[in-house]
C-alpha positions in Angstrom: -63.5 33.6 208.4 -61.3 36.9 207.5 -60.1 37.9 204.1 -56.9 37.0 202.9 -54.7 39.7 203.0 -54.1 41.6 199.6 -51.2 42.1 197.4 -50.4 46.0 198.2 -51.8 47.6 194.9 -49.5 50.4 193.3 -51.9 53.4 192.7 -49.8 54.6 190.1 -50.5 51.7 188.1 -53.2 50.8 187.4 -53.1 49.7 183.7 -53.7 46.2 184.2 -56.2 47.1 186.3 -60.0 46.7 184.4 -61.5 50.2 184.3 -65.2 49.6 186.2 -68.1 51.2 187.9 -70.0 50.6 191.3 -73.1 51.6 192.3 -74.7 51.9 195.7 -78.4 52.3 195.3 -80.0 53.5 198.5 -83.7 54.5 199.5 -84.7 57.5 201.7 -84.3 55.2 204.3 -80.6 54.9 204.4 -81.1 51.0 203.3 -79.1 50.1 199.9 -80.3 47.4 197.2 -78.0 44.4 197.2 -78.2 41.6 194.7 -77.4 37.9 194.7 -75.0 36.9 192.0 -76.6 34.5 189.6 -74.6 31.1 189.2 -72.3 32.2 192.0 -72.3 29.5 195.0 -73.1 30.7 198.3 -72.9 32.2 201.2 -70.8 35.5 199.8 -72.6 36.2 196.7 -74.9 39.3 197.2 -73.2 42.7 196.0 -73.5 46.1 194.7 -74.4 46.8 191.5 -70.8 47.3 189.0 -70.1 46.6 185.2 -67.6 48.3 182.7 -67.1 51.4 181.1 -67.8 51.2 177.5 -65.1 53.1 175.0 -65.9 56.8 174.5 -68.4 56.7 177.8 -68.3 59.0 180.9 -68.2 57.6 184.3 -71.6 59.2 185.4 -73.0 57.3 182.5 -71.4 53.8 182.5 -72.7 53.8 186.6 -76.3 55.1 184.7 -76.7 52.2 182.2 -75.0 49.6 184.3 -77.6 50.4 187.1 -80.4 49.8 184.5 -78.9 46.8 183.3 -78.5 45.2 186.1 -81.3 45.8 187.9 -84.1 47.8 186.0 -83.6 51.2 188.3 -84.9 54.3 186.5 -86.2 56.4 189.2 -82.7 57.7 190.6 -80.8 60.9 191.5 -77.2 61.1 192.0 -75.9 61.6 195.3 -72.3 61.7 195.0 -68.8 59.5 194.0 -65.9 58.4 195.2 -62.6 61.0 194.4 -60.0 57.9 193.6 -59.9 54.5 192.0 -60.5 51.8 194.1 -58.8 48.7 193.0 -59.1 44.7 193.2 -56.9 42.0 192.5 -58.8 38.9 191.2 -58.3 36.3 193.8 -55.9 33.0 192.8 -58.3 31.1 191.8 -60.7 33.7 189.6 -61.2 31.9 186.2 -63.5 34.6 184.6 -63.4 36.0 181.6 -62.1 39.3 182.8 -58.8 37.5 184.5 -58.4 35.3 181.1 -57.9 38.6 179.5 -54.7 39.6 181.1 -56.3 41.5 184.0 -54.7 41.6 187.4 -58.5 42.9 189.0 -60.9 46.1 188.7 -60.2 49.5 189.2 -63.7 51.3 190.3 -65.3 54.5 190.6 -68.5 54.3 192.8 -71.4 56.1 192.6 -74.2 56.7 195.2 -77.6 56.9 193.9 -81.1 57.6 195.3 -83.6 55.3 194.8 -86.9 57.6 194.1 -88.9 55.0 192.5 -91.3 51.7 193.7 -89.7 48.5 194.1 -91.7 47.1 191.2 -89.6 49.2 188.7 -86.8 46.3 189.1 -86.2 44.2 186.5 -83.6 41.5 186.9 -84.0 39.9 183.7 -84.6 43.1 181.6 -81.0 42.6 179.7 -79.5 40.0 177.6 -77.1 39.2 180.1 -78.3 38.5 183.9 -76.3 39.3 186.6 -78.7 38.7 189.6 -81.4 36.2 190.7 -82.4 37.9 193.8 -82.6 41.0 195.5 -83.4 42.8 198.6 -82.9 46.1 200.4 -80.2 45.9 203.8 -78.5 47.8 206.2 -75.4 49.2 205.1 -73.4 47.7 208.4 -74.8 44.3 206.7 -73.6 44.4 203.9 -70.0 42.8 204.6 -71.6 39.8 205.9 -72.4 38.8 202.3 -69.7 40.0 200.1 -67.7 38.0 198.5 -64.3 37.9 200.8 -61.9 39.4 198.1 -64.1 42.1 197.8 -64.3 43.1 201.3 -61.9 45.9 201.6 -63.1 47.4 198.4 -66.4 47.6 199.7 -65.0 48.9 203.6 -63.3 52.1 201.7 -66.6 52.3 200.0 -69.0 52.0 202.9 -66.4 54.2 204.7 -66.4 57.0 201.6 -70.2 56.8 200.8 -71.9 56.0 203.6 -72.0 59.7 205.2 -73.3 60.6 202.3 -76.3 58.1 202.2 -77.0 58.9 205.9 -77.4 62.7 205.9 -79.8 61.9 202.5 -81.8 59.6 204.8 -81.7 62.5 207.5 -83.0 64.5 204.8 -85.8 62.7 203.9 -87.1 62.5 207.8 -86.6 66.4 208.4 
């Protein structure tokens, strides 16, 4: 089943647009942590890690505490963003909160991060507010077999942007 194509999104205007982050978590091995939305029906419910940027808060360190929130990560070093926005529109049929509030979609920066601790650090249910009930570490060509189809080309452009700079840190850590 492909994606719907989008509404063209005007990059000079991106007000109505929520500001957000998104994190790719990825061990030495090149393989990046994806989680399965909690109360979201199957099959395309696993994603990144991603929340909102509090008032008065730096990218860097909205990506930081969302990453703990969400999943209980600690142990990580910063590998790199992306340069631009990359925006969303909610789909037709989004409900949410978010949409409720007068929001067309996301904008996002994403962040690549180094996982450099043991998988028992995570913590799904280490916040008031759970966004995952599962987890597991993939392949980074699996990843759009699970994504939620609206999401798709946001996570292409960031597969495409990122994922150089996941692979040469996994080259790294085999050198």
């Amino acid at each position: 089943m492909s994606p719907e194509p989008a509404s063209p999104i005007d990059p000079s205007d991106l007000s109505r647009y929520r500001p957000n982050v998104g994190i790719v978590l990825a061990r030495a091995d090149g393989r990046v942590w994806l989680g399965k939305r909690s109360h979201t029906a199957g099959p395309r419910n696993w994603q990144f890690p991603q929340g909102g940027v509090d008032a008065g808060e730096s990218l860097a360190d909205a990506a930081a505490r969302e990453l703990l929130e969400e999943t209980g990560a600690r142990s990580v070093r910063m590998l790199g963003r992306t340069r631009d926005w990359v925006a969303y529109r909610f789909p037709p049929s989004y409900s949410r909160s978010k949409a409720a509030r007068g929001w067309l979609g996301q904008k996002q920066i994403w962040f690549a991060f180094r996982f450099l601790g043991e998988d028992s650090e995570f913590d799904l249910a280490g916040h008031h507010v759970v966004e995952f009930d599962e987890w597991r570490w993939a392949k980074l060509d699996e990843v759009m077999d699970h994504v939620a189809e609206f999401k798709l080309p946001t996570y292409r452009r960031v597969i495409d942007d990122l994922g150089p700079l996941i692979a040469a840190e996994a080259f790294q850590s085999e050198v």
